[in-house]
C-alpha positions as CSV (number, residue, x, y, z in Angstrom):
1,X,0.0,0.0,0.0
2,X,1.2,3.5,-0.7
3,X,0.9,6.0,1.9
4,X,0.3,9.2,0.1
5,X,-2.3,10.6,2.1
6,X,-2.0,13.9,0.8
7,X,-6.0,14.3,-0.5
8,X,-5.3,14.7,-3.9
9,X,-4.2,10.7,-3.8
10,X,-6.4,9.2,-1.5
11,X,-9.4,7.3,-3.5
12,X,-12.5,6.2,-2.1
13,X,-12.1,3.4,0.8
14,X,-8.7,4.5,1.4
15,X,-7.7,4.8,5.5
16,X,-6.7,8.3,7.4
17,X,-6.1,8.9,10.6
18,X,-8.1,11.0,13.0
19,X,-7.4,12.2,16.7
20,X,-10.4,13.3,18.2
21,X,-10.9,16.6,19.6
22,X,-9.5,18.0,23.1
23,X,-13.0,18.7,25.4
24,X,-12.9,21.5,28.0
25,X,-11.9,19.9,31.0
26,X,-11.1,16.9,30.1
27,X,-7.4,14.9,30.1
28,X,-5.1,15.3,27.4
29,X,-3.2,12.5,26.6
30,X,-1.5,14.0,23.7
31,X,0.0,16.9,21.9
32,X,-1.9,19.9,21.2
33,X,-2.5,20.5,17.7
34,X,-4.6,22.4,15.4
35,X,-4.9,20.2,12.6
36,X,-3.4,23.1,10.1
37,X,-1.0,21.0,7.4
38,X,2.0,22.8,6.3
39,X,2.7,21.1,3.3
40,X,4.3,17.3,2.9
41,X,7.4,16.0,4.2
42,X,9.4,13.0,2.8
43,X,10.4,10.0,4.1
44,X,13.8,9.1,3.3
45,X,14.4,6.3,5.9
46,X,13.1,3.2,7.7
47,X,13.8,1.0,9.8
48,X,12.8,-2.2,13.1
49,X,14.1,-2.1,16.3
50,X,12.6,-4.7,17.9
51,X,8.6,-4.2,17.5
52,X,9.0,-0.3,17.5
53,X,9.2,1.2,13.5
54,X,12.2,4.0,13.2
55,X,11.4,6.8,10.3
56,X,13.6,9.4,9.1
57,X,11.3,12.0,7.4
58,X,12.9,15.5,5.6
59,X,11.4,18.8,6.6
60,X,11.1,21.0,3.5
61,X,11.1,24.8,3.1
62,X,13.0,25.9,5.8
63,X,10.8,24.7,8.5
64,X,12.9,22.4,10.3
65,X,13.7,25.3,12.6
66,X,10.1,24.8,14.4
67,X,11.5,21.3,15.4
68,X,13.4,20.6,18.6
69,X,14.2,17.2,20.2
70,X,11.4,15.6,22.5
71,X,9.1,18.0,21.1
72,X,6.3,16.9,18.8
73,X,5.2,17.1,14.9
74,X,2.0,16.0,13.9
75,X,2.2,13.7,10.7
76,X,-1.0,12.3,8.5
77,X,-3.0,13.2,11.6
78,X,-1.1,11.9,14.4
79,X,0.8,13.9,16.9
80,X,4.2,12.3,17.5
81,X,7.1,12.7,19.4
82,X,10.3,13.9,17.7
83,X,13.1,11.8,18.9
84,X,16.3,13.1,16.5
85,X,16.7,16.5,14.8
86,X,19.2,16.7,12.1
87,X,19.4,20.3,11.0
88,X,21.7,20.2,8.4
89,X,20.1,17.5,6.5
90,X,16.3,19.0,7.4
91,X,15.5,16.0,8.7
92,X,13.8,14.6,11.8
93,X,13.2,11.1,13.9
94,X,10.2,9.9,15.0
95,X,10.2,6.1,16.4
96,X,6.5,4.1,16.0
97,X,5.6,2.3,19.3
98,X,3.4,-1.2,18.2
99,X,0.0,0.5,19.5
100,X,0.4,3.4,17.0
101,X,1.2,1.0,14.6
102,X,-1.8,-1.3,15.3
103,X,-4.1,1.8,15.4
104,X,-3.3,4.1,12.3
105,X,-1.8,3.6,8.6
106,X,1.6,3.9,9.7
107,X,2.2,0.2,9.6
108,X,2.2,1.0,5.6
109,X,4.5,3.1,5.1
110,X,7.6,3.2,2.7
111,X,10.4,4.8,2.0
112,X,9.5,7.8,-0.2
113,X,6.3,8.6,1.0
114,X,5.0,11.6,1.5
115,X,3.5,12.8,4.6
116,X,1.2,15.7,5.6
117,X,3.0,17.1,8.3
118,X,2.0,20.5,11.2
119,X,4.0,22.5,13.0
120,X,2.9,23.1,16.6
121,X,1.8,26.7,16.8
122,X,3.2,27.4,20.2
123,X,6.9,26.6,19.3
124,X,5.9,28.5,15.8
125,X,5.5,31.3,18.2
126,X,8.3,31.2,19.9
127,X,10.8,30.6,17.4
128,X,9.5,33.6,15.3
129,X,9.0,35.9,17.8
130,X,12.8,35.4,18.9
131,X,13.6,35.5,15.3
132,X,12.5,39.1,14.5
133,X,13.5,40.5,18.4
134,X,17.3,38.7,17.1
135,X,16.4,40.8,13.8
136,X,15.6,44.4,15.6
């Protein structure tokens, strides 16, 4: 199966993932996100450790600035811990435990998908606003 989950290749009967919405005072279990895609990342690597699934997945146009180690990236609708940040290369690592593999499409991927990826607005924020007071 090929992940492109970008809309313009899903086809009817095709899988996405969802997370459901945060409710007022209830717990969150996750990461906060907005659901606001950037654009598509790629990825460029793969691998098994054990029953967990290793991806290496390159951050175009610039943005790789808005990712920081143990922060979080959410990717074809699934916010995920980033667990390597390779600036030079634009490229990020996310490691796939077996229960997000068992509940999404990420058991499908392949090298050279594309993925939808957001940027969390709060570290958006933070790394612009200390951007243009760097600039002044």
């Amino acid at each position: 199966m090929f992940m492109q989950q970008s809309l313009k290749y899903l086809k009817v009967g095709d899988e996405v993932n969802i997370e459901r919405s945060a409710k007022v005072g209830a717990e969150n279990g996750g990461h906060n996100l907005y659901g606001h895609i950037e654009g598509t990342a790629k990825v460029n690597n793969l691998s098994k450790n054990g029953d967990t699934l290793h991806l290496d997945i390159e951050i175009p146009n610039g943005d790789i600035k808005y990712f920081f180690l143990k922060g979080f990236i959410g990717l074809n609708g699934c916010s995920l811990t980033v667990n390597r940040v390779d600036r030079a290369n634009h490229e990020i690592s996310i490691d796939l435990i077996p229960e997000t593999l068992r509940l999404t499409t990420w058991k499908d991927i392949h090298i050279g998908d594309e993925v939808n990826y957001e940027i969390d607005q709060t570290t958006r924020t933070l790394v612009d606003t200390l951007e243009n007071i760097h600039q002044k």
